[in-house]
N, C-alpha and C positions, 0 to 999 in steps of 0.2 A: 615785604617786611619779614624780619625773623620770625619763627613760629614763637619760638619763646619769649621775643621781643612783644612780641600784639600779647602773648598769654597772659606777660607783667603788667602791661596797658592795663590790658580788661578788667584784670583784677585791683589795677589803684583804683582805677575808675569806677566800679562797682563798691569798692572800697568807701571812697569818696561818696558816693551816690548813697551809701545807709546812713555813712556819720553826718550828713549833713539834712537826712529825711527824719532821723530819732537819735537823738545822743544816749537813747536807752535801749539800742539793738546791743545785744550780747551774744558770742560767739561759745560755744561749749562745746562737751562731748566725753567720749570716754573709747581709752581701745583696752580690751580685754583680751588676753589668749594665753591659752595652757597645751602642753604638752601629756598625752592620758596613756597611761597602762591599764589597758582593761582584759577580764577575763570572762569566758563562758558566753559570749557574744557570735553567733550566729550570722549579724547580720551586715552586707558592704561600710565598712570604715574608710575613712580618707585616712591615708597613710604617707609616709614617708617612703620612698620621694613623692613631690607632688604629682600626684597625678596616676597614681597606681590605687587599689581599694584591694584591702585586709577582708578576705573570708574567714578565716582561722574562729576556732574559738578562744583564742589571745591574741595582742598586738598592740600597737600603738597607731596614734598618729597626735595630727594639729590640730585644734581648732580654737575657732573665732567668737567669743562669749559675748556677745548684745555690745558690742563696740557701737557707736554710736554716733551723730556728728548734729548740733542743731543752731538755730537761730532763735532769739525770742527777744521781747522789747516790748514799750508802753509807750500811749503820749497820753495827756493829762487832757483831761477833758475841763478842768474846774470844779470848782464844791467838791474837793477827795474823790472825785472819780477818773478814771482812766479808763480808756479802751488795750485792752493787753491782748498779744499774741505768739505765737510759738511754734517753729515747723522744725520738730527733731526725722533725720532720718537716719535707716539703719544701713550702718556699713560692715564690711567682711575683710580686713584688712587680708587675711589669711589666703582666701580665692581669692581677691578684688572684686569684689562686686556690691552691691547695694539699691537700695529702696526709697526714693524719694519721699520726704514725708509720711515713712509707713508707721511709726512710731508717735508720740503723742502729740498730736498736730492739731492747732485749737486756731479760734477768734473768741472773743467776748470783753466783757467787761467786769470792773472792781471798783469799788467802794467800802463804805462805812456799813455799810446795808451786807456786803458779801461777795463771793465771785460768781458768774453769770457766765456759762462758755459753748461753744457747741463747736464740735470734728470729731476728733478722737483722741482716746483718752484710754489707760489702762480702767477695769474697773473699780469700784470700791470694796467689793470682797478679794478682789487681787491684792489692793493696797494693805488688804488688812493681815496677810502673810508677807507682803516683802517687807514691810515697813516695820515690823518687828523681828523674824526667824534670822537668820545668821546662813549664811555662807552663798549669799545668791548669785545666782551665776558661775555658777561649779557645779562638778559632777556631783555635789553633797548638797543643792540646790532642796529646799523644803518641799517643792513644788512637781519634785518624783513621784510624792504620794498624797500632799495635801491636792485635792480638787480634780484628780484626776480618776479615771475608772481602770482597771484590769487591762492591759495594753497599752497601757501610755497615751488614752484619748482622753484632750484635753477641753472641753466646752468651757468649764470655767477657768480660771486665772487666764481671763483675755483682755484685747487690749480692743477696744469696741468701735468701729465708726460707727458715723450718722446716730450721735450721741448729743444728746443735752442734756446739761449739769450743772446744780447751783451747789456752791460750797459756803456754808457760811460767815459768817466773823470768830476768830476765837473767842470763847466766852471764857474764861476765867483755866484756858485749857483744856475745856470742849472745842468740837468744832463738827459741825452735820452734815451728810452729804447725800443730796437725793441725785440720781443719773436715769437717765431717761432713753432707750438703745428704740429705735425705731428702722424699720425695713433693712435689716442685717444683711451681710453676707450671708449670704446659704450655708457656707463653709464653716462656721460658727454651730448652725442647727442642723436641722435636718438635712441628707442630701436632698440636692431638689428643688427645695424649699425655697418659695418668694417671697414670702412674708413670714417675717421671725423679728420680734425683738422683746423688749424685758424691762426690767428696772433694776436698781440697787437704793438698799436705802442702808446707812452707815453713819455710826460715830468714832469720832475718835478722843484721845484724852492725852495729853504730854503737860505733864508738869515736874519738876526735881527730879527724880530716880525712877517714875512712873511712866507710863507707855503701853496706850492699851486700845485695843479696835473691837468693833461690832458691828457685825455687818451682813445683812441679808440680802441674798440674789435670787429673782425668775427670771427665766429664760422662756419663753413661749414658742408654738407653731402654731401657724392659723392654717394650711395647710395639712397638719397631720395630728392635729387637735393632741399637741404632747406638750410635756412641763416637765423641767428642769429648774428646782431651787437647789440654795445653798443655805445653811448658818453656819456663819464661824466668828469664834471671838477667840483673843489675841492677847499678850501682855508681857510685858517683862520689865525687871527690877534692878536697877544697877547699884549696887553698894561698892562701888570700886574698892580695892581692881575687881571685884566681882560682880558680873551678869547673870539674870538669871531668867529665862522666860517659858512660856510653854503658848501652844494650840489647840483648839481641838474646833471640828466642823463637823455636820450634819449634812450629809448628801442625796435628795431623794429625785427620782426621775418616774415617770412614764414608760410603760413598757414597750411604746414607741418611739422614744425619743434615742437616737442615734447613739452609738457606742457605750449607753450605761444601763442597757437591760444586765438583770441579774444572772440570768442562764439565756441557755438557745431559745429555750421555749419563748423567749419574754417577759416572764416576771418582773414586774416592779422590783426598783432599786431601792431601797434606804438603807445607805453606808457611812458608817461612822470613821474618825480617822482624828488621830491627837500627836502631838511630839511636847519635846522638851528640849531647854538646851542651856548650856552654861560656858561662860568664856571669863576668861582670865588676864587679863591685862597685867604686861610687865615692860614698863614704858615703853619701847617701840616697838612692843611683839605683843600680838594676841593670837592667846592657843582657848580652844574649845572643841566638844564634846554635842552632838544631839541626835535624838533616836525622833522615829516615829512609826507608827503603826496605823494601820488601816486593816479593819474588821471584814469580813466578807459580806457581799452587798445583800445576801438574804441566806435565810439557817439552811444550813447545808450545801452551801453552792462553793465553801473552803477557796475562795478567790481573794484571800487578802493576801499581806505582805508587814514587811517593817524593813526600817534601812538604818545600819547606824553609818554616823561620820563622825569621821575628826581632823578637826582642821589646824591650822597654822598661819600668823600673815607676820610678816614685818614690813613696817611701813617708815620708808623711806623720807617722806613727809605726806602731807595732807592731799599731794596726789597722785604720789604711786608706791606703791608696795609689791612685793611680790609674795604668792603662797603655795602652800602643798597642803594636797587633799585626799584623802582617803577615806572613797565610801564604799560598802558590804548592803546587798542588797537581798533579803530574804523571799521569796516569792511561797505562796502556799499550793497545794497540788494545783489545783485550777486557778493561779494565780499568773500574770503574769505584765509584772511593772516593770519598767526601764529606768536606767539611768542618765541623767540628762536630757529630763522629760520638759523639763524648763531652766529657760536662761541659757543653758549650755550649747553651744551651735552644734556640735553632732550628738544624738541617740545613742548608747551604750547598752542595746538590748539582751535580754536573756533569750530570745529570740524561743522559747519553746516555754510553754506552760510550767512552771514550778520548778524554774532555773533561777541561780542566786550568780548573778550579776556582780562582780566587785572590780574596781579601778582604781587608779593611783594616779595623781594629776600634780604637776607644778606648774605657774604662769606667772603671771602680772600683771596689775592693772595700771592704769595713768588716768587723770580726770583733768580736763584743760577747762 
């Protein structure tokens, strides 16, 4: 038989085979990718043509922003309950290549009572920056300097397996979230490390023009007896056409916990870190403005930074738009943060202690 022929087959057939096992499986996704002008970059970039890599300290090239492809559905169990599940995985439309189910990939159940789930999941101090800041997955992405340390190492804003999580019912525009990370990847804590995992405990608030998160992370090692928490609370206010929102988080670590000691020596971390941001809506265009700054992680150690952006989108409909981005990254002498530290598929580094990092991006996104 044709190769194409059986490939049509398989696919009615599998086709066949969901719509007739849940008439509640849904197909989703999203491609994302931009085109970046970056400068004062150090380090190999994928470039134009494919398949060559930018030394220079300027350049361009492509990349592929959390594109994405998933599956997810429910059947009803009776009495308002249901068993729900969901296997997103990540793709790279840019290289071709991808991650089965490495994105937020669950079983559990929902009710009157709340949702009940365990796999993976992003966490809930992660949620409490993307779900309010502005421009994610761009090089202007909040997540360059909110939760990350001096280098672009990134412990918190992750996406956690071997998670258990109840979410509650909305109460009146509340809604609670306790997550429960047990026997982590290593690659999350410490090198090494067998045993690591933490908690989050989080609220959140959506009603009218309001929008706001709160939300605490541990991260533990039972192996290297070290702690990594977070606080960050979250908000913004929309009085159309104007937004307006801000951040700020509390960062403390263990002077052994991997990539957020404060100097060589060691020292304990505690790093403060806030933005701002405001957008403008003018019916099929929103333009906006947001800074943020991150303090250095202990007095005298001058390892902060600030980044500003300004973005642009016009949206074509509800699910594709295209934008252009422009973000300016300040590093302080012993500083030294990246851009497109999240969301963004390639790193935009300063590549040397207390270099100011700046790029220019245009792209697209599509949501199916």
């Amino acid at each position: 038989m044709n190769k194409k022929l059986l490939a049509t087959a398989i696919g009615v057939a599998l086709a066949g085979a969901m719509s007739s096992a849940s008439a509640a499986v849904k197909v989703y996704g999203q491609v994302n990718e931009s085109y970046d002008i970056y400068n004062n970059s150090q380090t190999s970039y994928a470039c134009d043509p494919v398949g060559s890599n930018c030394t220079d300290s300027s350049g361009s090239g492509l990349s592929d922003n959390s594109s994405r492809f998933g599956l997810k559905g429910s059947e009803a169990l009776g009495g308002g309950n249901a068993f729900i599940w969901q296997i997103e995985s990540s793709i790279d439309v840019v290289n071709g290549t991808g991650s089965l189910a490495h994105r937020n990939s669950f079983g559990g159940f929902r009710g009157d009572w709340g949702t009940l789930m365990a796999g993976t999941h992003d966490s809930a101090l992660k949620l409490a920056d993307i779900k309010i800041m502005p421009f994610n997955n761009t090089i202007g992405d909040s997540r360059n300097i909110m939760g990350v340390s001096s280098g672009g190492t990134d412990y918190l804003n992750q996406r956690f397996n071997r998670i258990v999580a109840y979410v509650s019912p909305n109460m009146m525009g509340f809604t609670g979230y306790l997550i429960y990370v047990g026997n982590q990847n290593p690659g999350h804590h410490d090198p090494g490390n067998t045993k690591a995992g933490g908690y989050d405990i989080a609220a959140s608030y959506g009603n009218g023009p309001i929008k706001g998160w709160v939300a605490y992370e541990n991260q533990f090692s039972d192996v290297s007896n070290s702690n990594l928490s977070a606080f960050r609370i979250s908000g913004s206010y929309n009085m159309n056409p104007f937004k307006v929102g801000a951040i700020y988080e509390n960062v403390s670590a263990d002077h052994s916990y991997a990539g957020y000691s404060a100097t060589a020596s060691g020292n304990p971390m505690d790093r403060n870190a806030w933005g701002l941001f405001g957008m403008m809506n003018m019916g099929m265009n929103d333009i906006g403005v947001s800074y943020y700054k991150a303090d250095s992680s202990s007095s005298g150690s001058n390892n902060g930074a600030d980044m500003w952006v300004l973005g642009a989108y016009h949206h074509f409909s509800k699910q594709t738009s295209v934008y252009a981005m422009y973000a300016s990254l300040n590093n302080d002498n012993n500083g030294n943060y990246i851009l497109g530290a999240g969301g963004h598929g390639q790193h935009i580094p300063g590549g040397n202690f207390g270099d100011n990092p700046s790029a220019f991006s245009v792209g697209f996104t599509h949501k199916f």
